[in-house]
C-alpha positions in Angstrom: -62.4 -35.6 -1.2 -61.3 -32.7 -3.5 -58.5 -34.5 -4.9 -60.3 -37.8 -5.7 -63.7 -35.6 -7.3 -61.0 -33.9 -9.3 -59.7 -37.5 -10.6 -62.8 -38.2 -10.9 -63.9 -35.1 -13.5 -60.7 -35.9 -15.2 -61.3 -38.9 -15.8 -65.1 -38.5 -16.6 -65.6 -35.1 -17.5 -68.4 -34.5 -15.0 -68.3 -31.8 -12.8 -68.1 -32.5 -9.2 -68.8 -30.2 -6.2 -67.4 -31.6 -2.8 -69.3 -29.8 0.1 -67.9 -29.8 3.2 -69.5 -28.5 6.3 -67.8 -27.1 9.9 -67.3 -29.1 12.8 -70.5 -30.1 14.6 -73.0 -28.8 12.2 -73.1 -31.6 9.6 -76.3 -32.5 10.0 -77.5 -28.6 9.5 -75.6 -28.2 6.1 -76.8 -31.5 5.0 -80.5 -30.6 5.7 -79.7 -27.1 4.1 -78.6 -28.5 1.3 -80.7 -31.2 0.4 -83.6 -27.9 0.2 -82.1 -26.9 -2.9 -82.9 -27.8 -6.1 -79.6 -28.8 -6.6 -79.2 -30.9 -4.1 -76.4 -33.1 -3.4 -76.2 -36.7 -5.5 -73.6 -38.4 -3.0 -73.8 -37.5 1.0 -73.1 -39.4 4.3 -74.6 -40.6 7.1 -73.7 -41.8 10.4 -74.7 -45.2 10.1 -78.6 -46.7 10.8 -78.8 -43.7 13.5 -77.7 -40.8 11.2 -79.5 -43.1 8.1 -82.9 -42.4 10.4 -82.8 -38.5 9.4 -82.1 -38.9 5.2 -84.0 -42.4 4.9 -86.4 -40.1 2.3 -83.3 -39.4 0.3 -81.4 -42.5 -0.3 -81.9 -45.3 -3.3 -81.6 -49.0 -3.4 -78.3 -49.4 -4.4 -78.1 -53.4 -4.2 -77.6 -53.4 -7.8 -74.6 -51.4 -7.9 -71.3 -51.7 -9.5 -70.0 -50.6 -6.0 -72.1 -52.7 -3.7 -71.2 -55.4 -6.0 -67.6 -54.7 -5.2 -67.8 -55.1 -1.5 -66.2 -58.1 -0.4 -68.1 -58.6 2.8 -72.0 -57.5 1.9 -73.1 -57.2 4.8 -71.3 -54.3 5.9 -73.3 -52.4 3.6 -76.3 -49.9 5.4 -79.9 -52.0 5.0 -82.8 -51.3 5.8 -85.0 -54.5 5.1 -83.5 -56.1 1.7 -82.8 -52.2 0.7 -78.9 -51.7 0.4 -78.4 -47.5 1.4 -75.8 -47.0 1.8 -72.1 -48.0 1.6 -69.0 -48.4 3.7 -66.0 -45.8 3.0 -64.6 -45.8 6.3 -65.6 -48.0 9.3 -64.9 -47.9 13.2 -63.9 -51.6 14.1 -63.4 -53.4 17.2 -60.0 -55.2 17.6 -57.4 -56.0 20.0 -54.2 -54.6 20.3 -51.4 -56.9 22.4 -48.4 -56.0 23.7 -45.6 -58.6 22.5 -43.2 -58.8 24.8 -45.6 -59.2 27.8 -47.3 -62.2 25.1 -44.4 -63.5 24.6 -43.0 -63.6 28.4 -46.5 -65.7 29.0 -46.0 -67.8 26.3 -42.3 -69.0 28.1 -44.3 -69.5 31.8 -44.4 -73.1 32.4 -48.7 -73.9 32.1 -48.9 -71.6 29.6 -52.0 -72.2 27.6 -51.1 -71.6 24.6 -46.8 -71.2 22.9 -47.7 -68.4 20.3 -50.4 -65.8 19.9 -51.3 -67.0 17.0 -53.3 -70.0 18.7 -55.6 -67.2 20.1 -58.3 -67.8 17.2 -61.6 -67.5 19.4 -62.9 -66.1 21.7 -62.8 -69.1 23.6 -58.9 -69.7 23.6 -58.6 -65.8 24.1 -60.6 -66.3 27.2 -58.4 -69.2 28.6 -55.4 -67.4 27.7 -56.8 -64.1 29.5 -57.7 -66.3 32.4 -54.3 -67.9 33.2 -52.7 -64.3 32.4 -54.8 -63.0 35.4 -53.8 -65.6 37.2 -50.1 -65.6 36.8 -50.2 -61.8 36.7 -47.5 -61.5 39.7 -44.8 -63.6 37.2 -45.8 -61.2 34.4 -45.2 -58.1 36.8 -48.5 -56.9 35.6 -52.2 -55.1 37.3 -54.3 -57.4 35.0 -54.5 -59.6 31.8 -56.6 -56.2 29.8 -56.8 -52.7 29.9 -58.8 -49.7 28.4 -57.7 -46.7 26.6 -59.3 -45.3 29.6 -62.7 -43.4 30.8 -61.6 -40.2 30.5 -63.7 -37.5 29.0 -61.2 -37.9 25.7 -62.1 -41.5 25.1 -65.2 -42.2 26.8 -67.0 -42.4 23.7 -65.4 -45.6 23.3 -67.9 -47.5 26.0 -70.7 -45.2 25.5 -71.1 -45.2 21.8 -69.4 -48.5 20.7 -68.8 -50.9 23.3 -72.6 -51.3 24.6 -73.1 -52.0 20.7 -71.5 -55.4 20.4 -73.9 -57.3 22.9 -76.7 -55.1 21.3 -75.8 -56.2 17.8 -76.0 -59.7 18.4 -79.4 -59.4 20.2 -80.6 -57.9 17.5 -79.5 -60.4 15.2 -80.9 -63.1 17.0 -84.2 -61.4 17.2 -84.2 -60.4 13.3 -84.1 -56.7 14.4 -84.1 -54.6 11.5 -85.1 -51.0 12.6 -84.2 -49.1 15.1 -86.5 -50.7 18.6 -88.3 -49.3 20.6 -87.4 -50.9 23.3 -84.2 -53.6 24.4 -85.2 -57.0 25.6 -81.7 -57.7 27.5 -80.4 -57.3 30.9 -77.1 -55.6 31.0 
C-alpha cells in the first residue's frame, strides 16, 4: 500500500497517508480513526458483515471511474442499488484436481468423460465424481474429494465460507438484500 500511494502522489501530487493497523484490532483503529477530523478518505471492510459497522461512512460510488472498470459488477459491495464498496482482493471458491489421478480415470474403460476439460457444470462434475467413487479401488484412492482438512488451521474454511454458497443462493432467490434476521432453509 505504501509503494502504490507513493505512485500514486507521484503521479498526482497529492499527499497520501496509508494507515495500517496491528493484527486483530482493525476494526478499533478504524473506528479511532474515523473520530478525527481528518479522517480517512479510502478504508476497508470485510464485506456486507464488516460493511454493517461503517455503512454511515461510505458513498454511492456506482458512478465511478473504478466501478465502471469492473468487469463483473456485481462483485461490487451493494446495498439496495447503492454500489459501497469495491473489490481489491476476493476469497473465491474453486477446485483444485490432481492430474495424474484425472488423467488415470480418464484411461478406465466407462470413463464418463476423456479430458477434464468436459467437466463444465456442475452436472458433468457430479457424474464424473460419481463414477470416481465408484471405481475408487482401480484409482487406488479413499474417495473421488477431499478437504484441506478440519483442523483448527483451516476450519475457517466450512465455518466462514462453505455454509455461504447455499446461503447465497437462497438469498438470491428470495431478493435478500440485508443482512436477515432469520434463514428460511434447512441445512
Amino acid at each position: 500500500w505504501v509503494a502504490l500511494a507513493k505512485k500514486y502522489t507521484d503521479k498526482t501530487g497529492v499527499q497520501v497517508k496509508v494507515q495500517t493497523a496491528a493484527s486483530g484490532t482493525y476494526e478499533q483503529t478504524l473506528k479511532s480513526e474515523l473520530a478525527k477530523s481528518d479522517a480517512p478518505t479510502i478504508f476497508q471492510v470485510n464485506g456486507p458483515v464488516g460493511y454493517q459497522n461503517w455503512k454511515g461512512y461510505t458513498a454511492d460510488l456506482k458512478d465511478t471511474g473504478i466501478y465502471n472498470e469492473l468487469n463483473n459488477k456485481d462483485i461490487a459491495l451493494k446495498d439496495g442499488d447503492k454500489v459501497v464498496g469495491i473489490p481489491y482482493v476476493m476469497e473465491t471458491y474453486g477446485i483444485i484436481y490432481n492430474k495424474d489421478l484425472l488423467k488415470k480415470y480418464t484411461e478406465l474403460p466407462g470413463a464418463k468423460i476423456k479430458d477434464v476439460k468436459e467437466i463444465d457444470s456442475f452436472d458433468k462434475l457430479k457424474e464424473v465424481a460419481d463414477d470416481m467413487q465408484a471405481k475408487k479401488d482401480q484409482l487406488g484412492i479413499k474417495g473421488a474429494f477431499t478437504s484441506a482438512g478440519f483442523d483448527s488451521s483451516s476450519d475457517w474454511r466450512f465455518k466462514a465460507h462453505l455454509a455461504n454458497i447455499p446461503l447465497s443462493y437462497e438469498f438470491k432467490e428470495d431478493g435478500v438484500t440485508t443482512q436477515p434476521e432469520t434463514i428460511k432453509g434447512t441445512y
